[in-house]
C-alpha positions, 0 to 999 in steps of 0.5 A, spaced: 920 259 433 925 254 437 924 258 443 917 259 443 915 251 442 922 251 448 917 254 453 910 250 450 913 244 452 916 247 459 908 249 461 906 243 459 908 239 465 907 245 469 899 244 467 899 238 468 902 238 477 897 244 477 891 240 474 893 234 479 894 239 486 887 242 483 884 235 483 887 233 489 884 238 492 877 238 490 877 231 492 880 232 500 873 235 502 870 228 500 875 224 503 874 227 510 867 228 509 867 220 508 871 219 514 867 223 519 861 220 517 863 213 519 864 215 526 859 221 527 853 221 523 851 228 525 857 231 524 858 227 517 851 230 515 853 237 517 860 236 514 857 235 508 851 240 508 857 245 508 862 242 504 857 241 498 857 249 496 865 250 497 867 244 493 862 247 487 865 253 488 871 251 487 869 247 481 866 251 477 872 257 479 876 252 476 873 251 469 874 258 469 880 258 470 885 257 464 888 251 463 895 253 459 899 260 460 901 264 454 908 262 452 913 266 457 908 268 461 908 267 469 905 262 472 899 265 477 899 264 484 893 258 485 888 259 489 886 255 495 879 251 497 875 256 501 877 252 509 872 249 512 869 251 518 871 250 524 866 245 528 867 245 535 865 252 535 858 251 532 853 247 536 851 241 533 843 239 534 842 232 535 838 228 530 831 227 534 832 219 535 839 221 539 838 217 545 844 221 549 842 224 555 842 231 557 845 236 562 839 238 566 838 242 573 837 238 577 829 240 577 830 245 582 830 248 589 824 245 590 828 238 589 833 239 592 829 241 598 825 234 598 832 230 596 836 233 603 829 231 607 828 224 605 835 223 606 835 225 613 829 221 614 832 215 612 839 216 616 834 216 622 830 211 621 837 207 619 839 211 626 833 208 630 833 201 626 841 201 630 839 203 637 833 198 636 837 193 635 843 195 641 836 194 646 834 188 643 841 186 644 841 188 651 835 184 653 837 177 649 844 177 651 848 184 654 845 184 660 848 178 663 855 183 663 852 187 669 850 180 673 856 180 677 855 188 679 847 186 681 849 180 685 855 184 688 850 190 690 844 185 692 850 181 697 851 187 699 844 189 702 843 181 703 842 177 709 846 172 707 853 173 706 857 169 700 863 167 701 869 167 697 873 160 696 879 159 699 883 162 693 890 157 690 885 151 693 883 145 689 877 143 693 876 136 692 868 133 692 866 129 698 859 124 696 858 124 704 850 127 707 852 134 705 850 139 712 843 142 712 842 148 709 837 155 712 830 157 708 833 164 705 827 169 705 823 170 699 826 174 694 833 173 698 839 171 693 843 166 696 847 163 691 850 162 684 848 156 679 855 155 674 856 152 668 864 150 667 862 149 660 858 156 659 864 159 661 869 160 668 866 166 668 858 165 668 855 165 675 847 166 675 844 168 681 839 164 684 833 167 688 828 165 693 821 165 689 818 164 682 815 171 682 816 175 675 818 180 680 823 176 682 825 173 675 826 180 672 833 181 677 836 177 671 837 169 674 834 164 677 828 162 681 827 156 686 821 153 688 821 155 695 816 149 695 822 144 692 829 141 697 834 147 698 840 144 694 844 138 696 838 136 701 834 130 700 828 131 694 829 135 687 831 143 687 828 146 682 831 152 678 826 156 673 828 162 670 826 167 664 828 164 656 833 169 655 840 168 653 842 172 660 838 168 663 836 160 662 835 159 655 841 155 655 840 150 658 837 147 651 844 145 650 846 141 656 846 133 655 848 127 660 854 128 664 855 135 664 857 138 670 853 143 674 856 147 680 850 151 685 854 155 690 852 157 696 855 161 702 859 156 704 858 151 700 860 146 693 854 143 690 856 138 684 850 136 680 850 131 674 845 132 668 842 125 667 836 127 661 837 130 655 832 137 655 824 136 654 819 139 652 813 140 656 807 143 657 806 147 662 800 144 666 805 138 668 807 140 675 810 134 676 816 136 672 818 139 679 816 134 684 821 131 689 822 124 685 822 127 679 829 128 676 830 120 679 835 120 684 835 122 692 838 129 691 836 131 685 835 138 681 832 140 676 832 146 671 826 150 667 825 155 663 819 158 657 819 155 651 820 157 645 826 161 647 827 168 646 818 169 646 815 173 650 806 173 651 803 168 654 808 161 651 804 154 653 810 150 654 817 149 659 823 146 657 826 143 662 832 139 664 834 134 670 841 132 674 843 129 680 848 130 687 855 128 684 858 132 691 859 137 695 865 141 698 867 147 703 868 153 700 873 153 705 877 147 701 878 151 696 874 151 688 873 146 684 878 143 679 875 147 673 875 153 676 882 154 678 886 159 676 891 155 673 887 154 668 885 160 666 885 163 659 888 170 658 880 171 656 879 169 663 884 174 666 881 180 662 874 178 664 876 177 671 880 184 672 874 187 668 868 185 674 874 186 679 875 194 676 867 194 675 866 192 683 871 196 687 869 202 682 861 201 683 861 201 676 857 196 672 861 191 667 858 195 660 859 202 664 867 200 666 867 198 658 864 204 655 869 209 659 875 205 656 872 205 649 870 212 649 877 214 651 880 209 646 876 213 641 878 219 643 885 218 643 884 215 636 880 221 633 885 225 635 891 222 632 887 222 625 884 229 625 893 231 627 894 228 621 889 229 616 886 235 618 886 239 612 883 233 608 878 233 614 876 240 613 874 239 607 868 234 608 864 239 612 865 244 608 861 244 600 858 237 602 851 235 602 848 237 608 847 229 610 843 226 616 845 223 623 849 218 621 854 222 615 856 227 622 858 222 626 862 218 620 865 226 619 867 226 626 872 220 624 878 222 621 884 217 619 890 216 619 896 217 612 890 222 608 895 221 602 894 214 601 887 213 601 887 205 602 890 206 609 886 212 610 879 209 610 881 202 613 883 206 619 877 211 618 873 206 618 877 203 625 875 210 628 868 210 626 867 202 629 870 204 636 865 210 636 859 206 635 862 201 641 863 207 646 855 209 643 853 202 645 855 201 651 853 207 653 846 205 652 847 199 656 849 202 662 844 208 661 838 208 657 837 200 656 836 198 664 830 203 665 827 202 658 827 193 661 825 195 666 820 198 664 818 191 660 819 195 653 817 191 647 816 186 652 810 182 655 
């Protein structure tokens, strides 16, 4: 009997370690299912649908099993929980308010087809928007580069012979009578009009007449009805309102300096009036008193600037005789060579290259940046070739303007920072080269043609 209540009371703690595990058991599932439901919603519900029937099987096999063993006999191996089902391999359905989206196709070939050709014509229109912009560039500003290849070839079939000052000289201005100079034919160009304030470098032709035929040759036109410069009366100027022509002489004011340089001489004139506007039935802007002095001049072009069609008013602006010198003597003070700046310099190798290579300035700059870009291109495609390879290769077909950002390589492919700064660098010489280009080639014809113009 001892040893029969000896191993009563040896059970009972037994039972009691397995009731507990039992009990802990039955309650994980809940735990867990709790747990998942906080962060998922339709996995805790789908948790919970699965885990109901194996936690009341799992109840209901414990009321049938016996609570104590029989004096002496083994403990039973307790059985497990059922496991719970492995959920990342079924596929759980979204509630219907489940707003996330959803993998799709892409909606077919037939998208695809629409896609590819929309962004084509968007990078042409983006494409003709660019070349667009390059003419318009080019009839407001650019065209004045090549005014120096266009003076020198007209002096070249010209009567009249420009002679180059004196170089190393400083001419210094007489304010004697100034001798007499020969009426040049019409449509003849016989001098320059230069403005140190504008620029060493700007020397815009002057022509014989006010024709629209003669204006279009990019510079100005004199009133063959006015006084030659330096003569006795007022010398009158008129040109276009471009930027390549006169549109700036709305920013000169009184006691700028204005050269007019002939074959053989200096003339300096001395603005006296701030620019007016006028309307263009006033005639008497240009008459022999008009700028108030003995020798005066005057200059004049359409207002509004940048406008073309049949515009209303004249913008002018008038000076007087300053001084006069002999080319012989050598140039004014302001434009001699020690005062150049390193800007000056280059410009002054580009039109010496441009004229000796008959080659116009924007034709002389767009060879240079052609071959800078290619030189640069090639050293990028050497040095990331493979990386380049990959962007023809399973990519979007693209437009115009993605295959020339493909031609483009960089250099260091490893660093991408570096690798599209110098792309980008690439791509920019290109489009410089391209631009050019067009100024030398295709916008010419397309001006003269008056395209986009009246």
């Amino acid at each position: 009997m001892e040893r029969l209540h000896g191993s009563q009371n040896q059970a009972a703690p037994i039972d009691a370690r397995l009731r507990a595990r039992r009990a802990e058991s039955l309650r994980r599932p809940h735990l867990d299912r709790f747990r998942l439901s906080r962060g998922h919603e339709g996995l805790g519900r789908l948790l919970q649908e699965q885990l109901q029937p194996t936690s009341i099987n799992n109840e209901a096999a414990a009321e049938k099993r016996p609570q104590a063993t029989a004096p002496g006999s083994q403990v039973g191996r307790i059985q497990r929980p059922d496991r719970r089902p492995d959920l990342r391999r079924q596929r759980i359905d979204r509630p219907p308010g489940d707003s996330r989206r959803r993998k799709t196709n892409g909606g077919g070939p037939m998208r695809k087809a629409m896609n590819i050709i929309c962004g084509i014509l968007a990078e042409l229109c983006a494409l003709a928007v660019i070349l667009l912009g390059a003419y318009l560039a080019y009839d407001a500003k650019a065209s004045s580069l090549d005014q120096s290849y266009v003076s020198h070839r007209q002096e070249q079939v010209s009567h009249r012979k420009i002679h180059m000052a004196t170089p190393g000289k400083t001419a210094t201005m007489r304010h004697t009578d100034p001798p007499a100079e020969a009426e040049p034919g019409d449509g003849e160009l016989f001098a320059y009009l230069r403005v140190p304030s504008w620029g060493k470098q700007y020397r815009l032709p002057i022509w014989q007449g006010t024709a629209k035929t003669v204006l279009d040759e990019m510079g100005a036109g004199h009133y063959d009805t006015t006084a030659m410069p330096g003569q006795v009366g007022n010398s009158s100027l008129a040109g276009h309102n471009t930027y390549a022509d006169m549109a700036d002489i709305r920013l000169l004011k009184p006691g700028d300096v204005v050269y007019i340089e002939t074959g053989s001489y200096w003339y300096r004139y001395r603005i006296n009036s701030n620019p007016e506007i006028v309307d263009q039935s006033r005639t008497d802007v240009i008459d022999q008193d008009a700028a108030g002095v003995e020798r005066g001049l005057t200059l004049q072009t359409c207002w509004p600037i940048m406008t073309g069609g049949n515009v209303t008013h004249r913008l002018i602006v008038h000076g007087g005789l300053d001084g006069w010198a002999p080319k012989t003597d050598g140039m004014p003070a302001e434009y001699t060579e020690t005062t150049d700046t390193t800007i000056d310099k280059i410009s002054r190798r580009i039109v010496t290259v441009s004229e000796k290579k008959n080659l116009p300035v924007t034709g002389v700059l767009g060879i240079c940046a052609l071959a800078i870009w290619i030189l640069l291109d090639t050293i990028g495609w050497m040095c990331s070739h493979r990386r380049m390879t990959c962007y023809w290769h399973g990519r979007d077909i693209g437009g115009p303007i993605t295959w020339l950002w493909r031609l483009n390589a960089g250099i260091m492919p490893s660093n991408t920072i570096v690798f599209i700064i110098t792309r980008t660098i690439v791509f920019l010489m290109m489009w410089t080269a391209i631009i050019l280009s067009l100024w030398r080639w295709a916008c010419p014809p397309l001006a003269s043609m008056h395209f986009l113009t009246s």
